[in-house]
N, C-alpha and C positions, 0 to 999 in steps of 0.2 A: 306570212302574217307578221304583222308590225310587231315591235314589243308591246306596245302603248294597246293594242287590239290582241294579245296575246296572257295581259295580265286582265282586263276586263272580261273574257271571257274563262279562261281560269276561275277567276274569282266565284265566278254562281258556283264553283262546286267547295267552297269553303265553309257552306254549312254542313255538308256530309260527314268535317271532320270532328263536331262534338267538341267536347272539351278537351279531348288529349288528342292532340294531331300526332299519333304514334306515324313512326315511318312504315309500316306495313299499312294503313288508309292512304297514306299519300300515294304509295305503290298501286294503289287499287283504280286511285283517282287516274292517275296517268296511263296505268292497262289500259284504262277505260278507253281511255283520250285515244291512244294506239289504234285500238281496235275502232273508234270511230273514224280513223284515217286524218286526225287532228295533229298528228303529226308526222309528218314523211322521214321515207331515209334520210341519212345526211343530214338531218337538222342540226343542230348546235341547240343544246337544252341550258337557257341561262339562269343557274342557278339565282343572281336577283331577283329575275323577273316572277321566276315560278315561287321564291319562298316568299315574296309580296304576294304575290295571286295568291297564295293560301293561307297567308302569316303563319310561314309555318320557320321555325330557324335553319339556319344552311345546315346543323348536323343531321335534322331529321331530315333534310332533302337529298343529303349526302346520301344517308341510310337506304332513304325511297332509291334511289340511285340503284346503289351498290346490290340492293335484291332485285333490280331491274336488270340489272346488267346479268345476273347469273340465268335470268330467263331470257336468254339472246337477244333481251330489247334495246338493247344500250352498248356505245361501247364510249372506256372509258383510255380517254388517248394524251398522254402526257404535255402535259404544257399548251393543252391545247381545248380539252372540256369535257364535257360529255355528250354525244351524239346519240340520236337514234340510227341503229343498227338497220343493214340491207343486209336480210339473209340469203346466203348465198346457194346454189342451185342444190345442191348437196343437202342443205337443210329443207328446200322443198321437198325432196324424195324424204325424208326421212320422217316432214311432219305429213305425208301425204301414207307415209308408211303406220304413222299411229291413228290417224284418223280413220283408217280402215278399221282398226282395232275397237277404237272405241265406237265411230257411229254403225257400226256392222254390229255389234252386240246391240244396242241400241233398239234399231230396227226389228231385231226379232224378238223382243220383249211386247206383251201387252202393254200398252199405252194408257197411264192415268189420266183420267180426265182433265186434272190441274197439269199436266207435263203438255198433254197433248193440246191444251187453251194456249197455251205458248210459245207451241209452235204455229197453230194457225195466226196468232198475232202478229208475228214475224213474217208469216208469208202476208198478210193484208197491207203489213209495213211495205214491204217491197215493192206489190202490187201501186200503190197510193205514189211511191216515187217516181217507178218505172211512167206512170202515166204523166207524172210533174216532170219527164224527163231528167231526173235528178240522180247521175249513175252514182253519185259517191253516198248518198240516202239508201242504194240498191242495194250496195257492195255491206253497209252496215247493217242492214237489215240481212243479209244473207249469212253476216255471221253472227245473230243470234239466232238467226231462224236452225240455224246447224248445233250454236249451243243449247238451246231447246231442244232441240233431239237429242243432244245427249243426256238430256234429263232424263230422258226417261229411262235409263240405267238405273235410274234412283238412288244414284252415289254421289253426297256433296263431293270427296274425296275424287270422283271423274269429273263432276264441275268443273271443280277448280283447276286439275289438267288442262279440262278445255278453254278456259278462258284465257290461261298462259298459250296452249299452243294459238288458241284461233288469232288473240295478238299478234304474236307474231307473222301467220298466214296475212292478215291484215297487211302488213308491213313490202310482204310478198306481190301482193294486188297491185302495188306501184308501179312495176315495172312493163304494166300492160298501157302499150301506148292509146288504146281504145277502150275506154272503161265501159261505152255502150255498148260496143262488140263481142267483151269479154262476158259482161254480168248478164244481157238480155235476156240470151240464151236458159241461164241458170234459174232464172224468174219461173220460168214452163217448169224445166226438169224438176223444182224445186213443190212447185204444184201437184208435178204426178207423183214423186214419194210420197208428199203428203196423203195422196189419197190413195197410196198402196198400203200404208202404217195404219190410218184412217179405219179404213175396212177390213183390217187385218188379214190379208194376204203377207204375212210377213219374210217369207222366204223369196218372195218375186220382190218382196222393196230392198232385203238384203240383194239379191242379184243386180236389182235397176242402182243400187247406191253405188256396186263396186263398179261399174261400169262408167258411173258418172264422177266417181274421183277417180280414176282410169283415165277421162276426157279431162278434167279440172289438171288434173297433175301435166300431161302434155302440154296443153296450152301455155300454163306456165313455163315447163322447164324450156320449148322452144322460145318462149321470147328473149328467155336468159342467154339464150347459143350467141348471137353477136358478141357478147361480153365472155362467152368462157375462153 
C-alpha cells in the first residue's frame, strides 16, 4: 500500500481518538489494523505517515510503538524503524498453547446470550466473504469469531489477552501461501462449534475445539518448515 493510500485510510479511524489521542488508543487503533491483516510482516511503519493519518505527535506514536513492540507486534531495529514483526514458529506453538487455555474454558461455560450474538455475527461475517470469495474478509472474520468465544469467559481481563494474542496469530496467517486453502476449511469447522456451544453440548465442543487447534497449529507450523 502507497503512503498517500495508507494515510487516507488510516485517517477514518481518527475519530476514535477523542480528544486526547493517549498512546494506549493509538495502540488499539493499530492492534486493530494487525489483526485485520492491514498490515503484514516486514512492513516498515512510517512514523510521518501514521502520525498525519491520526494527528497524533511522533511521541505518542513512539509510545503506541514501544507497547506495540512488547506485544510481539513490532520490532524496533536501529537506524532503521519500526517494523511489523513475523512471528516465529516457536511463538505459534506457544500462542496455539494459550489458546487452548483460554477458548477450552470458554466452550464449557454457558453462553450469554449477548456473548453468544457475537459470535454468530462473526460466523455470518465469514459466511458473506467466503461467498464474495474474499479470503483476507474470511481470515478477519475468523478471528473475531474466535474472540467472541472467548467472551464468553466473561472476563474483560481475557478480552484483552485475546486481542493481543489473536493479533499477533493474525500476523502468523501470512505465511500461508493459499489463503483460500487454509481459511475455507475453517468456515465449516467454525460452524459446527458454533452449534456444539449453541446447543450446549459443551464437552464434545471442548473436544471438537482441541482437535481443531490441533489441525490449525500444524498447518501452520508446517508451512514455516522451509524457513526453519
Amino acid at each position: 500500500m502507497k503512503v498517500d493510500d495508507l494515510v487516507a485510510d488510516l485517517s477514518q479511524d481518527r475519530p476514535r481518538l477523542g480528544r486526547s489521542s493517549t498512546a494506549e488508543r493509538v495502540a488499539d487503533i493499530l492492534r486493530e489494523r494487525i489483526s485485520e491483516g492491514f498490515f503484514p510482516p516486514g512492513r516498515r511503519l512510517s512514523e510521518e505517515a501514521i502520525s498525519e493519518a491520526l494527528r497524533v505527535s511522533r511521541n505518542t506514536l513512539r509510545e503506541a510503538f514501544r507497547l506495540l513492540g512488547h506485544e510481539r507486534l513490532l520490532d524496533h531495529q536501529l537506524n532503521r524503524g519500526v517494523f511489523v514483526r513475523l512471528p516465529s514458529v516457536e511463538d505459534v506453538l506457544d500462542l496455539y498453547r494459550v489458546r487452548r487455555v483460554l477458548e477450552g474454558s470458554a466452550v464449557r461455560r454457558p453462553p450469554s446470550p449477548e456473548a453468544l450474538a457475537l459470535v454468530k455475527e462473526a460466523m455470518r461475517d465469514a459466511e458473506r466473504a467466503a461467498a464474495e470469495d474474499d479470503w483476507q474478509r474470511v481470515g478477519t472474520a475468523n478471528i473475531r469469531f474466535h474472540q467472541a468465544l472467548v467472551s464468553l469467559n466473561g472476563s474483560p481481563r481475557i478480552d484483552e489477552l485475546m486481542r493481543q494474542l489473536l493479533a499477533e496469530l493474525r500476523l502468523v496467517f501470512h505465511v500461508m501461501d493459499n489463503p483460500r486453502a487454509f481459511h475455507e476449511p475453517f468456515v465449516e469447522r467454525n460452524r459446527v462449534l458454533l452449534g456444539l456451544v449453541e446447543s450446549g453440548r459443551r464437552e464434545e465442543a471442548a473436544a471438537y475445539l482441541d482437535d481443531y487447534l490441533d489441525h490449525a497449529e500444524k498447518l501452520l507450523v508446517h508451512a514455516y518448515e522451509p524457513n526453519r
